[in-house]
N, C-alpha and C positions, 0 to 999 in steps of 0.2 A: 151487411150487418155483422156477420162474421168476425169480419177486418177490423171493424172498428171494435167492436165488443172488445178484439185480441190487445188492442194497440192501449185502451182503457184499462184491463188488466194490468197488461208491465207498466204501465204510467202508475196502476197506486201502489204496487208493491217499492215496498222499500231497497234502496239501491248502498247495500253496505260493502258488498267484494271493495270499492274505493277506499273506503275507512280502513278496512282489515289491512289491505295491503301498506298504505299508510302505517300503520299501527306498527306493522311486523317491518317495515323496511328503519324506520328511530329504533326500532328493539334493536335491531342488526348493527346498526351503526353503533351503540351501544356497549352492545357487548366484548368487543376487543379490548375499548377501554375500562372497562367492569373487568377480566381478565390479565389483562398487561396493569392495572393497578395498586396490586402487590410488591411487584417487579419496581416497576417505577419509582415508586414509594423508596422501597429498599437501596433502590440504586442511586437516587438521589442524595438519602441521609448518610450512606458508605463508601460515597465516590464523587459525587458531585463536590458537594458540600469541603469536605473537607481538602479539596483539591483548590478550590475558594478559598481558604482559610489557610492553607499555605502561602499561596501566593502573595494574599493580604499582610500574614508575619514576616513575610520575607523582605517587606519594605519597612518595618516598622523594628525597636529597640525598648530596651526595657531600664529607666536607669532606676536605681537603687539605692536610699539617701541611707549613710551608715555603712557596719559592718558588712554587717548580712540582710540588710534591709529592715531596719528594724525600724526606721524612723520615716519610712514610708515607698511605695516604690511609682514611678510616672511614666508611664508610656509615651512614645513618641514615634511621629514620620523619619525614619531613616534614610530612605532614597535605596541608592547601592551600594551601601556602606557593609552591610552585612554578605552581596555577593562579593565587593571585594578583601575581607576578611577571609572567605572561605576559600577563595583562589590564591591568596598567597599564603593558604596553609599550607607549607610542604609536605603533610602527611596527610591530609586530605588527597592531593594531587598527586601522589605518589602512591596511594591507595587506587585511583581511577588508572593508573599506566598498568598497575598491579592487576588487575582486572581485566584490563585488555589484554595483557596476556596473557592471562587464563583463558580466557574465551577465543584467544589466535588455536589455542594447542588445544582445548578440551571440547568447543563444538563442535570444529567437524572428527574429532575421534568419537564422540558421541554417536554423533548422524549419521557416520560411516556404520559404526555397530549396529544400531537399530535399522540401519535399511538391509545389512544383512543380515540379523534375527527374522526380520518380517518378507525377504527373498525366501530364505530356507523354511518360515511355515508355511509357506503359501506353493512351495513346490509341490511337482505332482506327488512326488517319491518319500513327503511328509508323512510322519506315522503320529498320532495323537497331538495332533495342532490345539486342539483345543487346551490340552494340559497343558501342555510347555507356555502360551500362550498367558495363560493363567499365571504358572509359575516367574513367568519373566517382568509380569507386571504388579506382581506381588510388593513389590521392594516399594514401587511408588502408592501403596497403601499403608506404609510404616510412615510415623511424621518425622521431618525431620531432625528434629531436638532426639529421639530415641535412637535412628538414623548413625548420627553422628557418636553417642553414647557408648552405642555398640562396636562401631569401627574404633573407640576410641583406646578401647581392651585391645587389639587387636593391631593399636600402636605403639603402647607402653611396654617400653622392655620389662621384663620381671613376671609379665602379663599375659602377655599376647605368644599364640604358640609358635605363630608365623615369627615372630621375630629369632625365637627359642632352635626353630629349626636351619633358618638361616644362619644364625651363631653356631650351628653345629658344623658346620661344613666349612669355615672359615669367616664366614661374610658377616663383618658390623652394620647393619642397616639403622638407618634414625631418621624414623618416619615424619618425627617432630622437627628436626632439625628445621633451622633459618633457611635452609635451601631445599629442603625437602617438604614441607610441610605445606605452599602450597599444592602441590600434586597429592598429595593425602587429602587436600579438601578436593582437588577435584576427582579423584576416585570415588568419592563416596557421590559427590551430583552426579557423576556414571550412572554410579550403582543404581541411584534412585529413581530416575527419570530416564531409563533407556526405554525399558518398558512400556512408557508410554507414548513416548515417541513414536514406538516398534507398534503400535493400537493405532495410531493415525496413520502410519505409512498402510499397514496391515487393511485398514478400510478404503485406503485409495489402490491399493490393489485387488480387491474383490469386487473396483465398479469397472475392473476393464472389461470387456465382450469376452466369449469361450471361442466366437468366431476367431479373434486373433492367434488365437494360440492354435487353432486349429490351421490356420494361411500357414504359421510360421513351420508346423511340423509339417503341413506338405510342400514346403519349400526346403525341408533338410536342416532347418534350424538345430542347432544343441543345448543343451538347457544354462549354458553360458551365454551364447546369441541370444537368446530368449529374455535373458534379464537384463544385457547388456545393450540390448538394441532396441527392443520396446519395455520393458517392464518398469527400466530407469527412466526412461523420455514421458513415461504418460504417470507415474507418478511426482514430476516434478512441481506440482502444486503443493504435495505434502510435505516434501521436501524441504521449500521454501517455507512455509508455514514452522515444520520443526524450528529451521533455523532461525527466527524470526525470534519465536518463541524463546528459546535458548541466548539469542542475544539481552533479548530484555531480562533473562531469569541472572545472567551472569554480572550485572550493575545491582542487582537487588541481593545478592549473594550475603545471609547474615544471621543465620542460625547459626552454620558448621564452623564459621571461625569464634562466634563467641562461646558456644561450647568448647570446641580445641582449646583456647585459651587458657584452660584452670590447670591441661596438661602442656602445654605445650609454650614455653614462654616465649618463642618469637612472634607468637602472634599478640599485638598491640591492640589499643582503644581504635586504632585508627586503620584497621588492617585492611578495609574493605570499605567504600564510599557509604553506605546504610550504617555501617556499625561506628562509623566517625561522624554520618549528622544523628545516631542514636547515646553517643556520648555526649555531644552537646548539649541535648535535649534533658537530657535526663541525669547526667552528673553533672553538668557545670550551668544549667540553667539557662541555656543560650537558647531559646527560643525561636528566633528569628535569625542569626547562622545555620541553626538543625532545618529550616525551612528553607535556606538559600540554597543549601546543601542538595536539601530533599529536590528542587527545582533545578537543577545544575543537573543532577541523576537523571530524573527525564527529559533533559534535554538532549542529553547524550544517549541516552538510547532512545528518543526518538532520530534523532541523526546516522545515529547508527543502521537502525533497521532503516530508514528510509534509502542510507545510500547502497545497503543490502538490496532491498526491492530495486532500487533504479538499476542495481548491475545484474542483475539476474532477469528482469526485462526487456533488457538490451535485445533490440533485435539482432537476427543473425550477420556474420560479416558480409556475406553475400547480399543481403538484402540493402544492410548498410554503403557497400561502395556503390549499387544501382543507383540509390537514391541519392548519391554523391556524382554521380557521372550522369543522371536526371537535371540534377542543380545546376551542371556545368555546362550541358547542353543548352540548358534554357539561357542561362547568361550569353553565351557566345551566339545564339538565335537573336537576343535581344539587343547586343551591344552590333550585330552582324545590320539591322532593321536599323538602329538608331546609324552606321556608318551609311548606312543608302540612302535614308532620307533626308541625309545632310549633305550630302555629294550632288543628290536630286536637286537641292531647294539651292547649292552652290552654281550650278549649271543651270538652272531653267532662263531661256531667253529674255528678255525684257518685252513684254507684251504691253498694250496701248497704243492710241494713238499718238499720246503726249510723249511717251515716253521718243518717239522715232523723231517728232518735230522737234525735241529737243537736244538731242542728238544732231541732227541733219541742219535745223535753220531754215526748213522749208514747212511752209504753211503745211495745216494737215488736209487730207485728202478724204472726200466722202465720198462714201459711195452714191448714187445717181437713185432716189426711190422711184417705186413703179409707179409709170402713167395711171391715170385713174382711168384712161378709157382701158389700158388694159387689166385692169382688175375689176371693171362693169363686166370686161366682154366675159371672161373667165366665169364670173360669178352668173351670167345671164345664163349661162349652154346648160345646168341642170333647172333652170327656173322656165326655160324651154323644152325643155324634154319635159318638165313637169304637164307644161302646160296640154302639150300635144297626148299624154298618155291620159288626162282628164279629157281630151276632145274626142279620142276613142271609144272612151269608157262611156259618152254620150253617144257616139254613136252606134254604137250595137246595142245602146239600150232600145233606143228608139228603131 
């Protein structure tokens, strides 16, 4: 009675842990998207969207009936009429060469600097890492429109103390100059973003183990080996990453030459690939060039960084000739198998009957099948022994 009484009880209480967990497992699923909903939101209407609506302008034209348009304006499908506009702009395209070399000579002087900022705070022998630290990353907390404002005192002769001190010693410097002036702009993207760089390398060097460093000082390492043989090999993630970063910042480059500009008159509407589809756009009403433009820029820096990643991926050379003398082996295995079993199939004798009587002109030859008495007598000898070990087995019964 016990038992059943027991089994009576849990049958009428109510069975809810099912529902709960239910309940809380749609809460859960939930919740990331209630969270990343913000996010999403924002990243759609500031990046999506408008990266759509480039692309869309860049196929389309605007024409304009009248002066100025006064008598009405009509849009239209262009095709690639407006990417080939902006490629046989010669200062468009001579803005993009412009740019590549800035970016041959100023990334890795950049890259180079901030990975030795972020070696020397990170040494054992560092005395207040956290200031300097601070101090060096200060610059990419100035924008840069003020950025550029400030260095730009500090180009103007009449002005700047740097130029004043130079002129005292002999030396005419012209920071503004047609052939100096790009290097004035990329001093100042130095200035601004080493520092941060030097904060990305700086945290991929604080995830290496203290084990390492401890192997290398009891193997007599110096604090050259040290940074030279592991500290450069295991932060090369950051590395890549800076550079990456730095490639694509150096096609978007368009604050510091249109501030330069008011001082410095070699720089042009057209000085920089951004600042030439920001002329289109905005002086001369070209709509859909300023977007062929705008598309053309990220094409090349995505090409750019891509064939950056593909060479810095590159396996090692050693690895690379094994698996070139892997390929080569297997070919010559293969072509080795295909010479043998065509030599085999060239050589194999002519097998058949027909084959030999036709050949020879003599009837073919059979062979002679077995007597059937001898294949009773064969098949009889266990059907007899059968019989005789049932005649024993009767008789030791009996």
């Amino acid at each position: 009675m016990t038992a059943t009484q027991d089994r009576a009880t849990a049958a009428s209480q109510p069975r809810t842990g099912f529902r709960t967990s239910t309940k809380a497992t749609a809460a859960q699923k939930r919740a990331p998207w209630i969270l990343l909903g913000p996010f999403l939101a924002l990243f759609v209407l500031t990046f999506i969207i408008p990266i759509i609506s480039a692309l869309f302008q860049s196929f389309t034209t605007v024409d304009r009936k009248g002066l100025f348009g006064e008598d009405g304006v009509v849009g239209r499908f262009a095709g690639f009429d407006n990417y080939a506009i902006a490629l046989q702009d010669s200062g468009f395209v001579a803005s993009i060469g412009r740019m590549l070399l800035f970016g041959i000579v100023q990334v890795p002087v950049m890259i180079v600097l901030c990975t030795i900022l972020a070696l020397l705070l990170e040494s054992a022998s560092a005395r207040w890492p956290a200031f300097f630290r601070a101090v060096y990353f200060m610059p990419y907390g100035v924008p840069g429109v003020i950025a550029t404002i400030l260095w730009s005192f500090l180009y103007v002769p009449g002005l700047s103390p740097i130029v004043a001190l130079l002129q005292s010693i002999g030396l005419q410097p012209d920071f503004l100059g047609a052939n100096s002036v790009l290097w004035s702009i990329a001093n100042i993207v130095t200035w601004t973003y080493t520092g941060y760089n030097m904060l990305i390398i700086v945290a991929q060097l604080k995830s290496i183990p203290g084990e390492v460093y401890e192997a290398a000082k009891m193997d007599g390492a110096n604090a050259f080996q040290v940074a030279w043989r592991i500290q450069i090999p295991l932060i090369a993630p950051a590395l890549v990453l800076t550079t990456v970063f730095s490639i694509i910042g150096t096609l978007q480059l368009f604050a510091e030459p249109q501030i330069l500009s008011t001082v410095a008159p070699a720089i042009d509407t057209e000085y920089t690939p951004n600042y030439a589809a920001y002329t289109n756009a905005f002086a001369f009403n070209e709509y859909g060039v300023a977007s062929a433009q705008a598309v053309i820029i990220a094409l090349a820096a995505f090409v750019l960084s891509f064939a950056f990643l593909a060479l810095t991926n590159r396996p090692p050379k050693s690895e690379r000739d094994q698996k070139k003398r892997a390929k080569r082996d297997g070919l010559e295995a293969r072509r080795a198998l295909q010479t043998r079993d065509t030599s085999a199939t060239g050589s194999r004798p002519a097998t058949g009957v027909a084959n030999r009587s036709t050949t020879t002109g003599a009837a073919p030859r059979l062979s002679p099948s077995p007597r059937p008495e001898h294949r009773s007598a064969s098949s009889a000898v266990p059907r007899n022994r059968a019989t005789g070990a049932q005649t024993d087995q009767k008789g030791a019964e009996a």
